[in-house]
N, C-alpha and C positions, 0 to 999 in steps of 0.2 A: 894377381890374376892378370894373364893377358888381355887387350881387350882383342875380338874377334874384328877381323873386319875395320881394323882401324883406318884403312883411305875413305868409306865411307862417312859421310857427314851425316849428325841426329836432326831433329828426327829422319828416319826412313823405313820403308816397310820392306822384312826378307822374309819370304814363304818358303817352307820346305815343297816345292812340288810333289814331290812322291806322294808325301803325307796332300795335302790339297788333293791328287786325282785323288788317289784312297778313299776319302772323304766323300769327295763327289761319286766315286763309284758303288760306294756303299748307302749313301741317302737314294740315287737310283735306283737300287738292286730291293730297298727297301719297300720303297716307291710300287716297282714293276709285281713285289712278291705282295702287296696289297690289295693289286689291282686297280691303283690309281692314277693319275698324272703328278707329275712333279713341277711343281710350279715355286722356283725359290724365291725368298724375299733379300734381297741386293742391298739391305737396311746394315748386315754387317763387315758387308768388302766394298759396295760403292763402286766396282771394278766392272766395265764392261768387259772388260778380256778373259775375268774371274769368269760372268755370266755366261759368255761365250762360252768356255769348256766346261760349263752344266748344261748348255745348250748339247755341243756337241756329243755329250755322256747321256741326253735320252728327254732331257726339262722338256716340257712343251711350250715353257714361256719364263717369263720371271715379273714378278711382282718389285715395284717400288712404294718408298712414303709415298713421295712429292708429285708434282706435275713438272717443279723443274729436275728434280730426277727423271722423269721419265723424258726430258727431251734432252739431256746428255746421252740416254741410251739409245732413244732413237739414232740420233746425229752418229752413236759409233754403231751402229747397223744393227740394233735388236730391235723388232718388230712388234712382237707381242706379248705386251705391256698392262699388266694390270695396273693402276693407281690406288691405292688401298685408302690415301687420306683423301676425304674432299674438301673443294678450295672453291672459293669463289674471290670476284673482282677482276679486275680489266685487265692488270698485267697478267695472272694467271690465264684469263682465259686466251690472251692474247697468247700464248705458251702454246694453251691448247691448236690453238688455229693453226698455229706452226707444224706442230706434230701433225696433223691432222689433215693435212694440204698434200702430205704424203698420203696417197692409196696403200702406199703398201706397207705404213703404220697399223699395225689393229690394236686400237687401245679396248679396255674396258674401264670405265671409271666409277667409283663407288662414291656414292652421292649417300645423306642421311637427311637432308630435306629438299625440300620442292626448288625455294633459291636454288639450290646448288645445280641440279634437274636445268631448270630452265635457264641458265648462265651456258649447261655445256648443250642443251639445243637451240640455243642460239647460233653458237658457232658451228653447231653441226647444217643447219639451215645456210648459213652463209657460205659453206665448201660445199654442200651439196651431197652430202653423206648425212645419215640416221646411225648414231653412236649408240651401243649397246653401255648401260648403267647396274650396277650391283645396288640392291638397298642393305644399308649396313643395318641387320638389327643388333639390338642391343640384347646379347644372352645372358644379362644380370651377374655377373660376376664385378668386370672391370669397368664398366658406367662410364666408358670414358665419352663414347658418343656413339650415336646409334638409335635406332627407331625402337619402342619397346616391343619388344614382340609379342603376335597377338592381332587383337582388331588394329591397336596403331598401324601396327606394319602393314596389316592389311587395304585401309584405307587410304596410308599411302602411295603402296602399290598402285594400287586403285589409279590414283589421282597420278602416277607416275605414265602408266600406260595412253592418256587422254594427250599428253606432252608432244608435241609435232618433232621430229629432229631427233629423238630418240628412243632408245626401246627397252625393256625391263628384259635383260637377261637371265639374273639368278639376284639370289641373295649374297649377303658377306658377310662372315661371324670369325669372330676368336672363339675357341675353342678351349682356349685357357680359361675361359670367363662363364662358361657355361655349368650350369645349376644343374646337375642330376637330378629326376623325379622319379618319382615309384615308377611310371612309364618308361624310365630310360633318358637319355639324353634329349 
């Protein structure tokens, strides 16, 4: 067997573009005939440039893990940035304060306890911005972390909204984890 591509040195990464737009133009087109936004998660290419041309194919944003993922994408010009994990501690937040320093960053970042809440209004108070927070409930499937949903989540909420420096946006659930009920999802 020949090998393809043999000036190239391992490891390295080759996309078929075609297949890639395709791809991206069909998770859009899925997206648009749902009636939704397309918000990807960057957890399997890491690629702002990837990002980019989901941006430019119709995303309204893209979701990342980390908080240091999200200041790689910031730093390569994508703006609007979900953080899916939350993080606490000094270095992390010091992250955040970076991204953050930027006006024309809009993160949202999903917090599952009050710590985590009051770690990013802190630094929200010290830029002088009110940062919008997801609360992750927990939809009983994957338990991996997450508020239970319910009075939990409720009294969190709760105690989420009282927080100076920032604001209860929405909720955040996996959907792979969620329990069907005679009501429905």
């Amino acid at each position: 067997n020949p090998i393809p591509y043999e000036y190239l040195d391992t490891p390295c990464v080759l996309l078929d573009l075609d297949l890639l737009d395709a791809n991206i133009r069909e998770m859009t087109g899925l997206a648009q005939e749902a009636g939704v936004r397309l918000r990807p998660h960057t957890k399997v290419h890491q690629s702002a440039w990837i990002a980019k041309r989901q941006l430019e194919a119709g995303a309204c944003g893209i979701e990342v893990g980390t908080i240091e993922q999200a200041e790689v994408m910031a730093n390569e010009g994508l703006h609007d940035i979900v953080v899916g994990h939350p993080f606490v501690g000094r270095q992390k937040l010091e992250r955040l304060r970076r991204i953050v320093a930027n006006p024309a960053n809009k993160l949202r970042l999903v917090v599952d306890m009050l710590e985590h809440a009051q770690g990013i209004a802190e630094v929200a108070r010290a830029v002088g911005r009110e940062l919008p927070v997801l609360l992750k409930i927990d939809t009983g499937g994957i338990q991996r972390y997450g508020v239970p949903a319910g009075e939990p989540a409720v009294k969190v909420a709760a105690e989420l909204k009282r927080i100076q420096g920032i604001h209860l946006a929405g909720i955040y659930g996996h959907e792979t984890g969620a329990k069907p009920t005679d009501e429905g999802l």
